[in-house]
C-alpha positions as CSV (number, residue, x, y, z in Angstrom):
1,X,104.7,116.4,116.8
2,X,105.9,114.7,113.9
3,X,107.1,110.7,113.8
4,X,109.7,109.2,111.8
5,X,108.5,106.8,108.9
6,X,110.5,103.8,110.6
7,X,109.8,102.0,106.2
8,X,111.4,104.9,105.0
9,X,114.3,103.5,102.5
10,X,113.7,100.0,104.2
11,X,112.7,98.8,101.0
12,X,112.6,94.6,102.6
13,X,110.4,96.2,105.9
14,X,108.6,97.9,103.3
15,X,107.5,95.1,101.3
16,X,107.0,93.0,104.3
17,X,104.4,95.4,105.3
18,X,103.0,95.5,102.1
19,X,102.6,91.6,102.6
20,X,101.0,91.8,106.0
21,X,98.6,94.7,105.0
22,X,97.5,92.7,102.3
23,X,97.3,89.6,104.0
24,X,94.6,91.7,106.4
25,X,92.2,92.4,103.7
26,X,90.3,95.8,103.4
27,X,89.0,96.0,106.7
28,X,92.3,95.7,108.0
29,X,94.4,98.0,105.7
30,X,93.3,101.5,106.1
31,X,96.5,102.9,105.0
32,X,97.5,100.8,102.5
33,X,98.7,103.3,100.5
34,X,101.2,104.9,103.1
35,X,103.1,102.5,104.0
36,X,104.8,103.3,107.2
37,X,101.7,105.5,108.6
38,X,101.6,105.7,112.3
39,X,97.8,106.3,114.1
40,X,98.5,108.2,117.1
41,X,95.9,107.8,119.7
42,X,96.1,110.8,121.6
43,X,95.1,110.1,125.4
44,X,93.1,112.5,127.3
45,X,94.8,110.6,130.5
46,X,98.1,110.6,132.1
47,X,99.9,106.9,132.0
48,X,98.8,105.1,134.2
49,X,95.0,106.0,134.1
50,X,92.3,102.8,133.4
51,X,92.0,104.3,129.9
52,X,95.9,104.1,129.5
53,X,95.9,100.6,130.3
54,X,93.7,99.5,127.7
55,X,94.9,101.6,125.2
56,X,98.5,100.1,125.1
57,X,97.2,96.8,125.9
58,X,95.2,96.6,123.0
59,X,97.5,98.6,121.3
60,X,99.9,96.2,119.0
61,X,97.0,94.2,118.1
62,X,95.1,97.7,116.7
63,X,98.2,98.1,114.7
64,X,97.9,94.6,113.2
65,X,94.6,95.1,111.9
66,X,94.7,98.3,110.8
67,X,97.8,97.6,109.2
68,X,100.2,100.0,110.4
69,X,101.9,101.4,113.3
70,X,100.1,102.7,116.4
71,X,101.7,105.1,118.8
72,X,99.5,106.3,122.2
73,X,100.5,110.1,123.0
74,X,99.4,111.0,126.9
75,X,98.1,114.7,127.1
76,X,96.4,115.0,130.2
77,X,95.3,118.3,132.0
78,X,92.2,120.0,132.7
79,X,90.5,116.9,133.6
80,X,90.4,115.4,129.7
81,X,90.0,118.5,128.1
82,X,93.6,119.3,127.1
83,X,94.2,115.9,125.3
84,X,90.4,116.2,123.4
85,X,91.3,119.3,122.3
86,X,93.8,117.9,120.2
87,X,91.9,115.2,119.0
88,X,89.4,117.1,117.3
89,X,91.3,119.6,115.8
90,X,93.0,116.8,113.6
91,X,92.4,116.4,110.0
92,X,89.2,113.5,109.7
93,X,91.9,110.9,107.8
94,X,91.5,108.0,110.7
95,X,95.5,109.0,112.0
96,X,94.6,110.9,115.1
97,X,92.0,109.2,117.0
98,X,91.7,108.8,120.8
99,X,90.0,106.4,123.5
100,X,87.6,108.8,126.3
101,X,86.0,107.5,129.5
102,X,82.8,109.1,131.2
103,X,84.6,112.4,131.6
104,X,84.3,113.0,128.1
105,X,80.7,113.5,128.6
106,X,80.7,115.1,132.1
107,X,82.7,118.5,130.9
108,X,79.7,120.6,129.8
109,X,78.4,119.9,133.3
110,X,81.5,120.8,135.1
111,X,82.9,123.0,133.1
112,X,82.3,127.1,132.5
113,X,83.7,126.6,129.0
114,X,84.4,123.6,127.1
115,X,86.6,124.6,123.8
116,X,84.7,121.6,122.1
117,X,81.5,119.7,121.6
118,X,81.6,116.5,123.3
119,X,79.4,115.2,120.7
120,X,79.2,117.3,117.5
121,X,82.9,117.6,117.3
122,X,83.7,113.9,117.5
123,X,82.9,111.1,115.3
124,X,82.3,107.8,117.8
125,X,83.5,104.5,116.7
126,X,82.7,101.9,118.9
127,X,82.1,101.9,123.2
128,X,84.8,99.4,124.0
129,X,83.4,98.3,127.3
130,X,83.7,99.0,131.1
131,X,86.2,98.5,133.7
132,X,85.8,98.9,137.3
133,X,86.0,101.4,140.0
134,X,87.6,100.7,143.9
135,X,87.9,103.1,146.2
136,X,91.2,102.9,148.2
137,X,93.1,104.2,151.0
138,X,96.1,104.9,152.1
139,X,96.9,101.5,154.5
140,X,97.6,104.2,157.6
141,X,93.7,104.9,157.8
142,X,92.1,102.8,160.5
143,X,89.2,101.3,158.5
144,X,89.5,97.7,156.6
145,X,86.8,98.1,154.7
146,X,83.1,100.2,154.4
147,X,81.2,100.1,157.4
148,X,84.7,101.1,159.6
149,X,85.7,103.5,156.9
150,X,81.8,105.1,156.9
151,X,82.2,105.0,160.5
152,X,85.6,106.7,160.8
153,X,84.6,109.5,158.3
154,X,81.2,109.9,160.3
155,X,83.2,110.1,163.3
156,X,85.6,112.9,162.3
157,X,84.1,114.9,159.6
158,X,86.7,117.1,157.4
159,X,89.6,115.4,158.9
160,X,90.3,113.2,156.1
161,X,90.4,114.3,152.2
162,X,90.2,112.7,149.2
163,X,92.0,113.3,145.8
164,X,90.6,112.7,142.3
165,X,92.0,112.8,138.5
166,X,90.7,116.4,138.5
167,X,87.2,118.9,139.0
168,X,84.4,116.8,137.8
169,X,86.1,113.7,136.4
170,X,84.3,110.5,136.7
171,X,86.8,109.5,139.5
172,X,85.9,113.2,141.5
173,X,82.1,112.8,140.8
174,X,82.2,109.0,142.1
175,X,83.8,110.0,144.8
176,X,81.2,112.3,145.4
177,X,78.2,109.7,145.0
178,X,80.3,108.2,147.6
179,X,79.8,111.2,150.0
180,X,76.3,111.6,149.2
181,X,75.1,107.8,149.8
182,X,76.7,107.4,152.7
183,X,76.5,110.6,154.4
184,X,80.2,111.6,154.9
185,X,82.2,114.2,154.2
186,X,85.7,114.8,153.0
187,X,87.6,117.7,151.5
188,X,87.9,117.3,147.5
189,X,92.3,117.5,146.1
190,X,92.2,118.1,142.4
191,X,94.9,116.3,140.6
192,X,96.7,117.0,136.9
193,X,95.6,113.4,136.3
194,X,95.2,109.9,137.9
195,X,98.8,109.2,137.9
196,X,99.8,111.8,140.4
197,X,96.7,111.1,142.4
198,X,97.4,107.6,143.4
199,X,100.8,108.3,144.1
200,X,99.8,110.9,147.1
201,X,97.6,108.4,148.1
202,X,99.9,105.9,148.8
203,X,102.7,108.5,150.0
204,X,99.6,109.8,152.7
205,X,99.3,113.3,151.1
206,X,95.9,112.0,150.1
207,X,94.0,109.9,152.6
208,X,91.5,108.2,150.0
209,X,90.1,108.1,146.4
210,X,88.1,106.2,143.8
211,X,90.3,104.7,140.8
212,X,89.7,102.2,137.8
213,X,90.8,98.7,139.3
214,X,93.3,98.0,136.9
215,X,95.1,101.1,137.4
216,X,95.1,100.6,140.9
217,X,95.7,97.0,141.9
218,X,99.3,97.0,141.4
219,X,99.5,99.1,144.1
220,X,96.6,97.4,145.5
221,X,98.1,93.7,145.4
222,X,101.9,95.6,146.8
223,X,99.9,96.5,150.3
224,X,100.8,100.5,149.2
225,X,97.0,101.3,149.0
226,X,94.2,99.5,150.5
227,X,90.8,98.1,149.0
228,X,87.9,99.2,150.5
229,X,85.2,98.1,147.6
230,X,84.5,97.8,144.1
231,X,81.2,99.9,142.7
232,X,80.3,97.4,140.5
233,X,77.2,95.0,141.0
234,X,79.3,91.5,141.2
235,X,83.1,91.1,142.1
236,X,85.4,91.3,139.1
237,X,87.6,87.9,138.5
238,X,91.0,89.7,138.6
239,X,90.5,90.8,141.8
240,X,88.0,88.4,143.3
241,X,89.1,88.9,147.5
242,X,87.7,92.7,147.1
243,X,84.1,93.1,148.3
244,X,81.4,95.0,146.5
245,X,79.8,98.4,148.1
246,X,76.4,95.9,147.7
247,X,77.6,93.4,149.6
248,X,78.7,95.6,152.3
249,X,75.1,97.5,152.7
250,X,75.5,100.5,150.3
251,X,73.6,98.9,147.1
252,X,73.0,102.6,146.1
253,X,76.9,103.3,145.4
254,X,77.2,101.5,141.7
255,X,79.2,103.7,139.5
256,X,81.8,102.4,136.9
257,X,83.8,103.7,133.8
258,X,83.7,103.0,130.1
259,X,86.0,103.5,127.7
260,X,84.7,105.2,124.2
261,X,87.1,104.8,120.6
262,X,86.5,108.3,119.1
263,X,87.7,110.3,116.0
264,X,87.6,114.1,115.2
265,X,84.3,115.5,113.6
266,X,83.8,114.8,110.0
267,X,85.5,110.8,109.4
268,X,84.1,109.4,106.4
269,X,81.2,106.6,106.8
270,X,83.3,104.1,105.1
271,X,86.8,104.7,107.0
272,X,84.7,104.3,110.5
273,X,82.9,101.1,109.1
274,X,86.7,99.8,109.0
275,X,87.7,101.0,112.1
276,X,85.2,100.1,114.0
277,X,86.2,96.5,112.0
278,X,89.7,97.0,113.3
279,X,88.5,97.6,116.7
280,X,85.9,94.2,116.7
281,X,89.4,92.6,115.4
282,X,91.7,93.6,117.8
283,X,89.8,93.5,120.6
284,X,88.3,89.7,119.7
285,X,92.4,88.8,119.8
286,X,93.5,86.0,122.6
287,X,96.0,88.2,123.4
288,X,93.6,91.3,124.0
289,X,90.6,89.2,125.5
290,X,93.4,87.8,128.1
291,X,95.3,91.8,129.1
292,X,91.1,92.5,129.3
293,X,90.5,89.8,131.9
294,X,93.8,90.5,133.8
295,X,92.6,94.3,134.3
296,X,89.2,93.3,135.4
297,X,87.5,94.9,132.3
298,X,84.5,94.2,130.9
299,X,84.8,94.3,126.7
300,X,81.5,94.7,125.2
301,X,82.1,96.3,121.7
302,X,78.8,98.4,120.4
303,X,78.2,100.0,116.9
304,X,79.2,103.7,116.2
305,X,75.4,104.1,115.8
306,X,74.9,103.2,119.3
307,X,78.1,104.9,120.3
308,X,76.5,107.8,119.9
309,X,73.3,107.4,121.6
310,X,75.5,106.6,124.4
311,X,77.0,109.3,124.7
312,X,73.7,111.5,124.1
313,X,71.9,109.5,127.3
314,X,75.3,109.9,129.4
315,X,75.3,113.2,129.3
316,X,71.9,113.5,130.6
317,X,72.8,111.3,133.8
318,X,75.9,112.7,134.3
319,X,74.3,116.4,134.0
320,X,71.9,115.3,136.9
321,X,74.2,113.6,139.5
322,X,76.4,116.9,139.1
323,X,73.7,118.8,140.0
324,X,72.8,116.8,142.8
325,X,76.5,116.6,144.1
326,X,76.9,120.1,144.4
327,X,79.9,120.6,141.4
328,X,80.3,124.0,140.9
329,X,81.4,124.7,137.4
330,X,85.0,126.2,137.4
């Protein structure tokens, strides 16, 4: 996929950039030299998805401080894999780099064959933060909130199912700790994606599922899906009136997404010194810190050192609670 140079024979625009790029200084010009480059994030994630969100919401501001263009391409499928398949086979120049959640750590547990390593093929650049997880239902299901909806599933075991993003995703396998802490059971609905998830939710194809909050609470705040709780430890500001799974007497359900800045294998030390210096910049915006606070997400930026002990240490945990859901690998 190739993208028009939108300077090309604009020699004002062109200079204009010129201006801008220099005005960012060297941390924020990494393509100071191409005027007119576009960095394509390429999404593991249909539109839509928690990751999605952030990614365009930051996304003009990533532009600014790296000094060019920035254009987010969704490639969903096969539960991340699809879209990070891409990723890494892109030359190491800092112009194809993509944002990952928990999945991208999960696949080797979930998976019969991963065409990638989730951490030798990738160069990390920062862990951008967290954002929330709710589990929701479509409004016809007679619970308002955990101890009815424990109660109803208890009550009538198989008759209601539950869709997630896809086999093993962090939305499946939270959905999952769901099961296991509270003793239920409902019949798993793979989906190509979040997107198409939450939509058979709220059509009642799907009669429940676990979802970042921001990607949810339109829906959520529209009465077309229904809260039941948040997995995190305290309620999240943009969505204060929806009660934690502590609060309600399931402590033991606490899951909740992060979002990961990642390149392909091989980026030089110094081009992911300044984009992890774009990131910090961007993301340290008013304009950023506010779309953060409106999705409910936690921004904590970490070092590409720690990145990658991150990911390293997820893998281990996520490796265990498959095993102890029961995820066969497909």
């Amino acid at each position: 996929m190739t993208h028009d140079n939108p300077f090309q024979s604009l020699t004002r625009r062109q200079a204009l950039l010129g201006l801008a790029a220099a005005a960012l200084g060297a941390h924020g010009d990494l393509f100071a030299q191409a005027p007119g480059s576009v960095v394509k994030f390429i999404l593991p994630v249909s539109a839509g998805s928690g990751v999605d969100g952030i990614a365009r919401a930051a996304s003009h501001q990533l532009g600014l401080a790296m000094g060019t263009s920035v254009v987010i391409d969704n490639q969903p499928g096969a539960g991340g894999v699809v879209g990070t398949s891409a990723m890494v086979k892109a030359a190491p120049d800092g112009q194809i780099l993509s944002m990952v959640s928990n999945n991208h750590v999960i696949y080797p547990s979930v998976l019969k064959s991963v065409p990638f390593d989730p951490v030798n093929d990738i160069t990390p650049i920062t862990i951008i933060g967290a954002t929330p997880l709710v589990l929701v239902v479509n409004p016809e299901v007679p619970a308002k909130n955990m101890k009815e909806f424990v109660a109803l599933l208890k009550a009538n075991p198989g008759k209601y199912n539950f869709g997630s993003s896809g086999n093993g995703t962090i939305l499946h396998l939270a959905a999952e700790m769901f099961k296991d802490v509270t003793g239920t059971f409902s019949t798993h609905i793979p989906y190509r994606g979040f997107g198409p998830m939450l939509a058979d939710i709220v059509a009642g194809q799907v009669h429940w599922g676990v979802g970042a909050l921001p990607a949810c609470k339109g829906q959520i705040d529209a009465g077309r899906v229904r809260a039941i709780c948040v997995s995190s430890p305290h309620r999240i500001d943009a969505a204060p009136s929806i009660p934690t799974s502590g609060e309600q007497g399931y402590p033991a359900y606490l899951v909740e997404g992060w979002i990961a800045a990642v390149g392909p294998k091989g980026l030089s030390p110094d081009l992911v010194k300044r984009l992890h210096a774009a990131f910090v910049k961007a993301f340290n915006t008013q304009e950023v810190k506010e779309a953060m606070a409106k999705q409910g997400n936690t921004i904590s930026l970490t070092t590409p050192e720690a990145a990658l002990a991150h990911f390293k240490t997820e893998m281990v945990k996520y490796a265990a609670l498959v095993k102890k859901a029961n995820v066969v690998p497909q």
